[in-house]
DOSE-350700 format. One record per residue (C-alpha): residue in one letter; x, y, z. Coordinates in pm, 1 decimal. Last residue first. Example, Ala and Ser with C-alpha at 12.3 -4.5 7.8 and 13.67 -1.06 7.14 Angstrom:
// residues 2
{r:S | px:1367.0 | py:-106.0 | pz:714.0}
{r:A | px:1230.0 | py:-450.0 | pz:780.0}
This chain:
// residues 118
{r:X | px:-1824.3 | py:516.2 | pz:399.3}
{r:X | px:-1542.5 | py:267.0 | pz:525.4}
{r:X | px:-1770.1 | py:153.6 | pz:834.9}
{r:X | px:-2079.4 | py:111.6 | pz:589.4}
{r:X | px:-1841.7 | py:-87.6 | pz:298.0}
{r:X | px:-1763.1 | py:-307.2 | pz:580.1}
{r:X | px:-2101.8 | py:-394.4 | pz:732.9}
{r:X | px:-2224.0 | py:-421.6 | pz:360.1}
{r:X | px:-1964.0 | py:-693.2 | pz:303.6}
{r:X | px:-2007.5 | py:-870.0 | pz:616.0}
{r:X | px:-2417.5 | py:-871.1 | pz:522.9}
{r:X | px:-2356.5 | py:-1049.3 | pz:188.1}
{r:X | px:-2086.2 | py:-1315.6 | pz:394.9}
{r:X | px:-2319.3 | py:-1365.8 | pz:627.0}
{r:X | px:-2670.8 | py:-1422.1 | pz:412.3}
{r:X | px:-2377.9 | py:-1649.9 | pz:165.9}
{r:X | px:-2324.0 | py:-1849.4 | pz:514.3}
{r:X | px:-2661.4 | py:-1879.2 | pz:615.0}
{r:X | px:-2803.1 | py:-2014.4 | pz:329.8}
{r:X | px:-3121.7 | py:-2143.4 | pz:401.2}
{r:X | px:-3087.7 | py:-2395.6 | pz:719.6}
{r:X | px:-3388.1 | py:-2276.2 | pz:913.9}
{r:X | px:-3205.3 | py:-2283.2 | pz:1239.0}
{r:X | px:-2901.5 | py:-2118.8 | pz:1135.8}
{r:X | px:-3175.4 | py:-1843.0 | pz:1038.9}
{r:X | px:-3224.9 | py:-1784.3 | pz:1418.9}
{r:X | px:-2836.2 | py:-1800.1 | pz:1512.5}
{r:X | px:-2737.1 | py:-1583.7 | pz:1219.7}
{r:X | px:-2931.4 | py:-1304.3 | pz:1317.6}
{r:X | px:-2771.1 | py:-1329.1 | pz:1673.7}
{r:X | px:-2406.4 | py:-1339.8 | pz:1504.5}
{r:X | px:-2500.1 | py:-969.3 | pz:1266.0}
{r:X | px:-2625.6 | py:-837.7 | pz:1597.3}
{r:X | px:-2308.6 | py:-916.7 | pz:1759.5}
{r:X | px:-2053.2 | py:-731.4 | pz:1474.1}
{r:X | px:-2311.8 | py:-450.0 | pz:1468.9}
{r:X | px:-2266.4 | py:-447.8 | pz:1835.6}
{r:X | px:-1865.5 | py:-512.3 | pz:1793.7}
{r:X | px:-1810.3 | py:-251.5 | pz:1527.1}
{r:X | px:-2012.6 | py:37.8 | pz:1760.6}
{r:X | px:-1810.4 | py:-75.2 | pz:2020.0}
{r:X | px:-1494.0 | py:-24.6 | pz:1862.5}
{r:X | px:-1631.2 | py:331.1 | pz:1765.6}
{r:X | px:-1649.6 | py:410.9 | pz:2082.1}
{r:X | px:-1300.1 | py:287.2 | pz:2203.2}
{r:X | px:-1206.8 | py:503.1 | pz:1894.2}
{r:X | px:-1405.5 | py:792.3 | pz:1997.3}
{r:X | px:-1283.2 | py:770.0 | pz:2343.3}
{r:X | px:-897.3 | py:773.5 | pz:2277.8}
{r:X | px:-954.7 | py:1043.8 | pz:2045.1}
{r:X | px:-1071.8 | py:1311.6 | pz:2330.1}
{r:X | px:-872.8 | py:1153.3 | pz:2581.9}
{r:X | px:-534.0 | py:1252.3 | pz:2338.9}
{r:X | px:-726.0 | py:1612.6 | pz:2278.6}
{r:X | px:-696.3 | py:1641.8 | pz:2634.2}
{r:X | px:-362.8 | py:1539.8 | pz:2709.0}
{r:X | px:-196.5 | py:1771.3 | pz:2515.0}
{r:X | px:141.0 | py:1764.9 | pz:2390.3}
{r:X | px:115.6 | py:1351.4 | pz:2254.3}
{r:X | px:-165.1 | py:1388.3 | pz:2022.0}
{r:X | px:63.0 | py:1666.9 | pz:1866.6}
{r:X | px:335.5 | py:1457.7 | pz:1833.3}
{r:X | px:175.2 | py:1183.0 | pz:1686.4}
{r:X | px:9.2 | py:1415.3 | pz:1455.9}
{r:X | px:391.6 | py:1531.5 | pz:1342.8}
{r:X | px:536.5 | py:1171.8 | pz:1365.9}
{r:X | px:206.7 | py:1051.0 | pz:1115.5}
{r:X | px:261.7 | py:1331.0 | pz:866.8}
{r:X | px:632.9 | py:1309.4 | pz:817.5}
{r:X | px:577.1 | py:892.0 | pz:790.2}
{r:X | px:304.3 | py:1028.4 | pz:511.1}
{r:X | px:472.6 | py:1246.3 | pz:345.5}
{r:X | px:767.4 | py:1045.9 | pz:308.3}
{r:X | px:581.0 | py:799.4 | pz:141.2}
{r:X | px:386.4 | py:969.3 | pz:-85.9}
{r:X | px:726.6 | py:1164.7 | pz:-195.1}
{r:X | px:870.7 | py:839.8 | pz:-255.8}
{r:X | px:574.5 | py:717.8 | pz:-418.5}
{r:X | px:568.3 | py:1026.6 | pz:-623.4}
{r:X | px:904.7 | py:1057.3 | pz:-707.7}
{r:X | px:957.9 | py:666.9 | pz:-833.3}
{r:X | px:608.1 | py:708.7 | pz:-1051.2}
{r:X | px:809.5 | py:1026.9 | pz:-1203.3}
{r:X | px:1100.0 | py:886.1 | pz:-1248.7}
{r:X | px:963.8 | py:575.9 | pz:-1412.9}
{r:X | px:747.7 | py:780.8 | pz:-1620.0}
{r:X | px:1054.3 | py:1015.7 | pz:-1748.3}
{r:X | px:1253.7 | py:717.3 | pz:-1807.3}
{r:X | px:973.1 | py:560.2 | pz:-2003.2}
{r:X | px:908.9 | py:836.7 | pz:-2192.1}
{r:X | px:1268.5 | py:930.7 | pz:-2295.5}
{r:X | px:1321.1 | py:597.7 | pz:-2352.8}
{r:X | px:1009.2 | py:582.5 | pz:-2622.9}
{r:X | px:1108.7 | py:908.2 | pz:-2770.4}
{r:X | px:1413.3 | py:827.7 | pz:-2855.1}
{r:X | px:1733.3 | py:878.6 | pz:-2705.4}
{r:X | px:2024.9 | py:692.0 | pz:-2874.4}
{r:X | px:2278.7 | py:453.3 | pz:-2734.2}
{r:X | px:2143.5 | py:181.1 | pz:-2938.0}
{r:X | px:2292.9 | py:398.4 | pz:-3262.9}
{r:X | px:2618.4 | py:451.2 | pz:-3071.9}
{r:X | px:2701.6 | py:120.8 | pz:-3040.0}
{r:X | px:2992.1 | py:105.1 | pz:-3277.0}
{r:X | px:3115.6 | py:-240.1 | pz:-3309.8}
{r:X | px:3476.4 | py:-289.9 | pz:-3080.9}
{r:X | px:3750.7 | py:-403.5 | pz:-3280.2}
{r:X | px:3917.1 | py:-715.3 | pz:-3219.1}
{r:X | px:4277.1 | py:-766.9 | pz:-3086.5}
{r:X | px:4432.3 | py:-1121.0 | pz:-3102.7}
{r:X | px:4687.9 | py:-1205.5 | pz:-2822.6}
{r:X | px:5017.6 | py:-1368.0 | pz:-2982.5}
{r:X | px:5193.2 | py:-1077.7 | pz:-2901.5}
{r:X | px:5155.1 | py:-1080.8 | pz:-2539.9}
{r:X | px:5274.6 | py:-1455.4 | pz:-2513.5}
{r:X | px:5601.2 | py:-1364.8 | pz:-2670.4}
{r:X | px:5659.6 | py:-1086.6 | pz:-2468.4}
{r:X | px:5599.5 | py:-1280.6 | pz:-2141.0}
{r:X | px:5890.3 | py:-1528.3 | pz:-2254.3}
């Protein structure tokens, strides 16, 4: 009985896809792009993680230059929170005036943050 099922099965031929399976110019830019963006973030990437662990391990062998950088961020934290304070108190007095504060603020956080980047 299984031989008479077999032969009843229809057979097809398969179309010829070699013209779609064809380099052209176009794939062979985009593949080339692709593996080339892929590379470089991967590269980026692992450069950077390599990077970090080999500072981080440096920071870590001597204690002095870990002080040194430890204080110069703490520093600089303070710097950001008196410019962070004075921006506040000059709030407070035109508060009181009512013109605008919050665009005045939100002008004067943007130059505060383009000065700590810069």
């Amino acid at each position: 009985m299984a031989d008479h099922v077999l032969t009843r099965i229809k057979t097809e031929i398969l179309p010829d896809l070699d013209p779609y399976l064809r380099p052209t110019r176009l794939s062979d830019a985009a593949t080339y792009g692709a593996f080339g963006l892929g590379g470089l973030f991967l590269g980026g990437e692992t450069g950077f993680l390599t990077g970090s662990a080999s500072a981080a391990t440096l920071v870590a062998r001597d204690p002095e230059r870990q002080k040194r950088i430890e204080h110069a961020f703490r520093r600089f934290q303070v710097d950001v929170m008196k410019r962070e304070i004075d921006l506040l108190e000059g709030e407070d007095k035109d508060a009181d005036r009512g013109e605008g504060a919050w665009e005045r603020m939100k002008e004067r956080a943007g130059g505060l943050a383009s000065s700590l980047r810069g």
